[in-house]
N, C-alpha and C positions, 0 to 999 in steps of 0.2 A: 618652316623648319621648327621641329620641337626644341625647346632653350631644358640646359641642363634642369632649370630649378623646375619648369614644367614636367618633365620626368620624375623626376622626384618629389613632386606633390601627384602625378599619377599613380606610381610606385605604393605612395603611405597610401593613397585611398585604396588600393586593389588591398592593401595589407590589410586592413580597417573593414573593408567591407566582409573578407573570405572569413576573418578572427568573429568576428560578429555574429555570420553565418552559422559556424562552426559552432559556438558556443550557445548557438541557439536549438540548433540539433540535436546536440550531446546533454542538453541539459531538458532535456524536454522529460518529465516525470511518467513511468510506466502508465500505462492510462487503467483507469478503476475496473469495476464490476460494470457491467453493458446485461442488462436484463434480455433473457431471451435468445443467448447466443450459445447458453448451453444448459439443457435440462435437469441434468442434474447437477451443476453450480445454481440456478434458480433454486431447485431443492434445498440445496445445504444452506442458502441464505435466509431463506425462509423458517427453515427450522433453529438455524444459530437464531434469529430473530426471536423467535418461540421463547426458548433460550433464554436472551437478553432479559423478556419481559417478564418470565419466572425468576429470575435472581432478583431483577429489582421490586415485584411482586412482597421477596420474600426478606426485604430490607439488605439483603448485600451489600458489602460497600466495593464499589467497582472502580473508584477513584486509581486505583494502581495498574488494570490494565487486566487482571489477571485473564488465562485462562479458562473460555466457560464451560467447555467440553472438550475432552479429550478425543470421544468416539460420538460425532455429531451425527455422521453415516460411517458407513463403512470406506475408509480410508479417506476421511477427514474430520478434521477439529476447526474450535470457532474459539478467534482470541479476540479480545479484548485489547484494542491501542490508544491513542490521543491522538488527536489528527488539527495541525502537526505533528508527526511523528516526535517522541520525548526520548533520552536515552532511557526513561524507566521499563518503555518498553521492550527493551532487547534484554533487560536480566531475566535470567534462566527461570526464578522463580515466576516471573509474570508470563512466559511463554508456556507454549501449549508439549508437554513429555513424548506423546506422542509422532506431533510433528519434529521432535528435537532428536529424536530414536528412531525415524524412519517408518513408524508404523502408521504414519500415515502420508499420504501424499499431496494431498489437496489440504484449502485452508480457506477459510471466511475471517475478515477483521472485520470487528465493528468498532466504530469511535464508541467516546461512552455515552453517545444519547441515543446509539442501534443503529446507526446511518451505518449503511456499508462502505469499509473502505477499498477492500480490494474482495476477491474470491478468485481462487487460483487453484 
């Protein structure tokens, strides 16, 4: 026969283990850029990449995030983040006008040393 206090150290561990579970799940980060799963997201990273390497070519200071192109293809643009993610990134000025106004639908982030963060 199970004794009360064994039930309730059953109880906590079912608690403990589902909470665990759970937040292991839910916390799991969108997953990145996967080369090769779609043609033209290859493209747009390739060329936001392009991009990247003309601004810093041309001494840009890219410390803030900003935006590198608004029309990188046709309906996408390529911003610039910090990876981790900073709140500098989400001010309007460091975002990309065109993804902010829907005219574009896709998007390439590069951290600031060109590694891709996402492409979406």
């Amino acid at each position: 026969m199970i004794t009360k206090r064994e039930k309730l150290f059953l109880l906590s561990l079912i608690v403990v283990l589902t909470t665990a579970f759970l937040v292991t799940i839910l916390s799991k980060k969108p997953e990145g850029y996967k080369k090769g799963v779609s043609e033209e997201g290859d493209r747009a990273v390739a060329v936001a990449q392009l991009v990247y390497q003309r601004r810093v070519t041309e001494g840009v200071d890219l410390s803030t995030g900003p935006c590198l192109s608004n029309d990188l293809m046709p309906g996408w643009v390529a911003d610039l983040v910090h990876s981790p993610r900073q709140p500098v990134d989400d001010l309007p000025e460091n975002q990309c006008v065109a993804f902010q106004e829907g005219r574009a639908r896709h998007f390439v982030e590069l951290d600031l040393k060109g590694n891709v963060v996402r492409a979406k």
